[in-house]
Each structure stands twice: as structure tokens, then as C-alpha cells.
N, C-alpha and C positions, 0 to 999 in steps of 0.2 A: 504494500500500500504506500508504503514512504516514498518508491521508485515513481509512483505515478504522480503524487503531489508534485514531487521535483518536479517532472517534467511539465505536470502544466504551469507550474509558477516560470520557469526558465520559457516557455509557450510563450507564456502573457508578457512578460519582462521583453524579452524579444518582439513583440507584436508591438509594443507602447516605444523601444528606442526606435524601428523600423517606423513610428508611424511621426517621431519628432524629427527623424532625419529624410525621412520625404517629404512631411510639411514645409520647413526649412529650406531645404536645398534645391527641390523640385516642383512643388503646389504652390509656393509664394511669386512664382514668377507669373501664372494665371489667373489667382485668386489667393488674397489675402487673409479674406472670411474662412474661406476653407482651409486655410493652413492654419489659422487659429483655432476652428475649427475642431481638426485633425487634433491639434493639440488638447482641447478640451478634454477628447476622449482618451488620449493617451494616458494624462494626468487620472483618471479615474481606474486605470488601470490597476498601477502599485497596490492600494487598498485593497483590492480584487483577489490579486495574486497572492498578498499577505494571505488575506482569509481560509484561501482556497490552500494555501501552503500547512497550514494551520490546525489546521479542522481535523478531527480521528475518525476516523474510518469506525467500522458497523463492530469489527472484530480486534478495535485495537484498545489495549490497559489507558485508562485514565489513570491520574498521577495521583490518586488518592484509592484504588480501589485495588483488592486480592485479587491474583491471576488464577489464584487456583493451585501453584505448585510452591511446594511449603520451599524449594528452599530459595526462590525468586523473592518470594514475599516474606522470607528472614532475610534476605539481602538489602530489600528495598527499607526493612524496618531497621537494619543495624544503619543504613544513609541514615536517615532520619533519627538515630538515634531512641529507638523504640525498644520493648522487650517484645519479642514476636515469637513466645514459644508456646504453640499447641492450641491454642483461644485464638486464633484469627491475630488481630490486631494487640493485642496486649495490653500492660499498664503502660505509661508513660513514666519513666524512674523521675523525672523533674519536676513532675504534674502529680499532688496529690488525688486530683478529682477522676482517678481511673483513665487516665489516657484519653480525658476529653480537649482535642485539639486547637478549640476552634474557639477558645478563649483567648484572652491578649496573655 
């Protein structure tokens, strides 16, 4: 899934410098309107391709959730500094409140 994100963001990135280097160098000699135009859409590109670069597929771990294989998700929980033995997610050794995260 990651292979095809790249490629549409490198797709769209490429579409928007082809679309400021033909506004530019070859549209402006006929039409002004249309080179800026050209460039309106180009600019609305980037945002685009971000997004699209971005976004997780149907089948892919978000950064808070168990994969399912214990020792990915004792991996992910010694990064983060967690105990992640046997109970899913664990205490949090710094957190008296049971390994609730999402306090300050």
C-alpha cells in the first residue's frame, strides 16, 4: 500500500511542476488568464498529494492500535515506553491511572 501512495503523490507532484512550467514558459505567450490559470490548479495540488500520501489504507496499523502479534505490539509498547505483557496494552509504569494515555 505504501508503494502506491508514493506513486500517486510523486503522480500529482509531477503533474503541478509540469503544469507551472508550461504555464510559465509556454501558455503565457497566448494567454495570461490561462497561465495563471494553470497555476491556480497547480497550487491546489500539494494539499492533495499530502493527503493522499497520508491517509492508511483499509489493512494498514494505526499508530495507537494492536496488530494482533504479541511481539510487534511489545515492541511498539517498549517505543513508547509501556509494560505490554499478556493484557493487551498494559499499565503505564509513569501513569498511576492504569495506562490511561490521553491525559496531559
Amino acid at each position: 500500500m505504501h508503494v502506491r501512495r508514493r506513486r500517486w503523490y510523486f503522480a500529482m507532484m509531477g503533474t503541478c511542476v509540469v503544469l507551472f512550467v508550461l504555464a510559465w514558459s509556454v501558455v503565457r505567450l497566448w494567454s495570461v488568464p490561462a497561465a495563471i490559470g494553470m497555476c491556480l490548479i497547480a497550487a491546489a495540488i500539494p494539499p492533495v498529494a499530502a493527503i493522499v500520501a497520508n491517509r492508511r489504507g483499509p489493512h494498514e496499523r494505526w499508530f495507537d492500535e494492536e496488530s494482533g502479534d504479541p511481539q510487534s505490539d511489545d515492541w511498539w509498547a517498549e517505543l513508547e515506553g509501556k509494560d505490554n505483557k499478556k493484557s493487551g496494552r498494559g499499565k503505564d509504569p509513569k501513569n498511576p491511572k492504569n495506562g490511561d494515555r490521553h491525559e496531559p
